[in-house]
Every structure is written in structure tokens, then in C-alpha cells.
N, C-alpha and C positions, 0 to 999 in steps of 0.2 A: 300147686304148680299147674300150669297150663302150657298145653302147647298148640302152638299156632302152625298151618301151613297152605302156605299160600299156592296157587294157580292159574293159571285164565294168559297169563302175560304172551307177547311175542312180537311181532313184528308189522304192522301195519300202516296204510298211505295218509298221509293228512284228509281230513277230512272221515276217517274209517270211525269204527266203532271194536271196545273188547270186552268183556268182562270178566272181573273178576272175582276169584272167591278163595276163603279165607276157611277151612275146618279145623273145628277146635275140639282139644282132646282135653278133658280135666276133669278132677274131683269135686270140681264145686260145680255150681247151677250156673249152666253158659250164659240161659236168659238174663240173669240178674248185672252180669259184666256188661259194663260202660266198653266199646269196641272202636278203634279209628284206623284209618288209612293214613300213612303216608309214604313219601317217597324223598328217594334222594339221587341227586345226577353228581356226575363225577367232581369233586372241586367245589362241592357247596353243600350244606348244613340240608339233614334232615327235617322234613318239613310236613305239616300237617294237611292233608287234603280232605278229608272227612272226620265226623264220628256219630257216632249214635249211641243213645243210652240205651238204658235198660226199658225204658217208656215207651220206645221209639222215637224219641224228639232227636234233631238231627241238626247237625252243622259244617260249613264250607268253607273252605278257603276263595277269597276272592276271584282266584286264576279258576276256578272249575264251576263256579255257580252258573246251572242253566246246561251248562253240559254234563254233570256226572251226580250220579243218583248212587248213595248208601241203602245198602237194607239189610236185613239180618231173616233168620229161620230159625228159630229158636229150635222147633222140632227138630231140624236136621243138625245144630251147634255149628251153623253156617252163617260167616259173614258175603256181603257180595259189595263189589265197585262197580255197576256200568258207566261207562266211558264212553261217552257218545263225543262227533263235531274233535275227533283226536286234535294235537297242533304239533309240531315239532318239538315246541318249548317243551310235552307232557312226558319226552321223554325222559326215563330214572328207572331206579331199581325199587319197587312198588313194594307197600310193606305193611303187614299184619298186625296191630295190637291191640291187647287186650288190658284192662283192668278191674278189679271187682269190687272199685269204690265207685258208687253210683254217680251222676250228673258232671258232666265234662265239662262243665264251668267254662270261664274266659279262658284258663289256660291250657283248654283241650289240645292247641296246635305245637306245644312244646312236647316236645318226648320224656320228658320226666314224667310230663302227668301220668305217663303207661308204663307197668311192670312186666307186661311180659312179650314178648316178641316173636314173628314167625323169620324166616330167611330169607324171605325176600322173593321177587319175581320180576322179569326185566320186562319193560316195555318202549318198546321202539317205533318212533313216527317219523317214516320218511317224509321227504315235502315233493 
């Protein structure tokens, strides 16, 4: 079992910057878990915006490449989202997961691929 919980989220002007982060509570070795971001806005399908394996090798969603950086801390069992160049579209409720099957393959941006999930954190971009 793991548990995810997320932070960082709130309210900021287009154009701002946030970041976020993600600590993780578990029985098994955090390092080795496959980890992704995503989010979902009211009236539309959760969606993938990062993830990172266990390597560090790392993947984007269209809508965020160039503006928003994945990283992890193994030591600390800390994931993070910097969110830079914010846009109004980026608002949603931003969201935690974890899995400890290694390499996020093509279907990293589907939420099946992940078991386990944090609650979520809002992020809001005015324009």
C-alpha cells in the first residue's frame, strides 16, 4: 500500500509559476516506483501531464512540454511539478500517482496505468 499526498497547489495569474509536491508514505522502496502527475478540470476525463520512472527518464503531455519539469527525491520519498509560463487552460485538480511496475511505457498518460493515488490539490490560473 502507498499513500500519496499532495501540496504546492492555489491560486495564481497567467503567466505565474507553482510547484508542486507529492510525499509518499509506503512499505516498499519509493525509489523503484514508476510516479506521474495528472489532473482533471470539472466535466472532462483525468488526464496525464507527467511521469517519471524509476531511472529518471521522463515524459509529457503535449499541453505542458517547455513549461513544466517532473522530478523526484528519492531520499526525501518526494515527488515535485514545477509549473512554470501557468495558462488558464492549466487549471484542474492536480493529482499524485504512484506505481511499482517499473517504465511508463506509451500508456503512461491513462490512469489505469497507476494503482495508487493521492487526493488531489487545486490549481487555479487567472487570466
Amino acid at each position: 500500500q502507498v499513500q500519496l499526498q499532495e501540496s504546492g497547489g492555489g491560486s495564481v495569474q497567467s503567466g505565474g509559476s507553482l510547484r508542486l509536491s507529492c510525499a509518499a508514505a509506503s512499505a516498499y522502496t519509493y525509489s523503484s516506483y514508476c510516479m506521474g502527475w495528472f489532473r482533471q478540470a470539472p466535466g472532462t476525463e483525468r488526464e496525464g501531464v507527467a511521469a517519471i520512472d524509476s531511472d529518471g527518464s521522463t515524459t509529457y503531455a503535449d499541453s505542458v512540454k517547455g513549461r513544466f519539469t517532473i522530478s523526484r527525491d528519492n531520499a526525501k520519498n518526494t515527488l515535485y511539478l514545477q509549473m512554470n509560463s501557468l495558462k488558464p487552460e492549466d487549471t484542474a485538480m492536480y493529482y499524485c500517482a504512484a506505481d511499482h511496475r517499473a517504465g511508463y511505457g506509451d500508456s503512461w498518460s491513462r490512469p489505469k496505468r497507476f494503482n495508487y493515488w493521492g487526493q488531489g490539490t487545486q490549481v487555479t490560473v487567472s487570466s
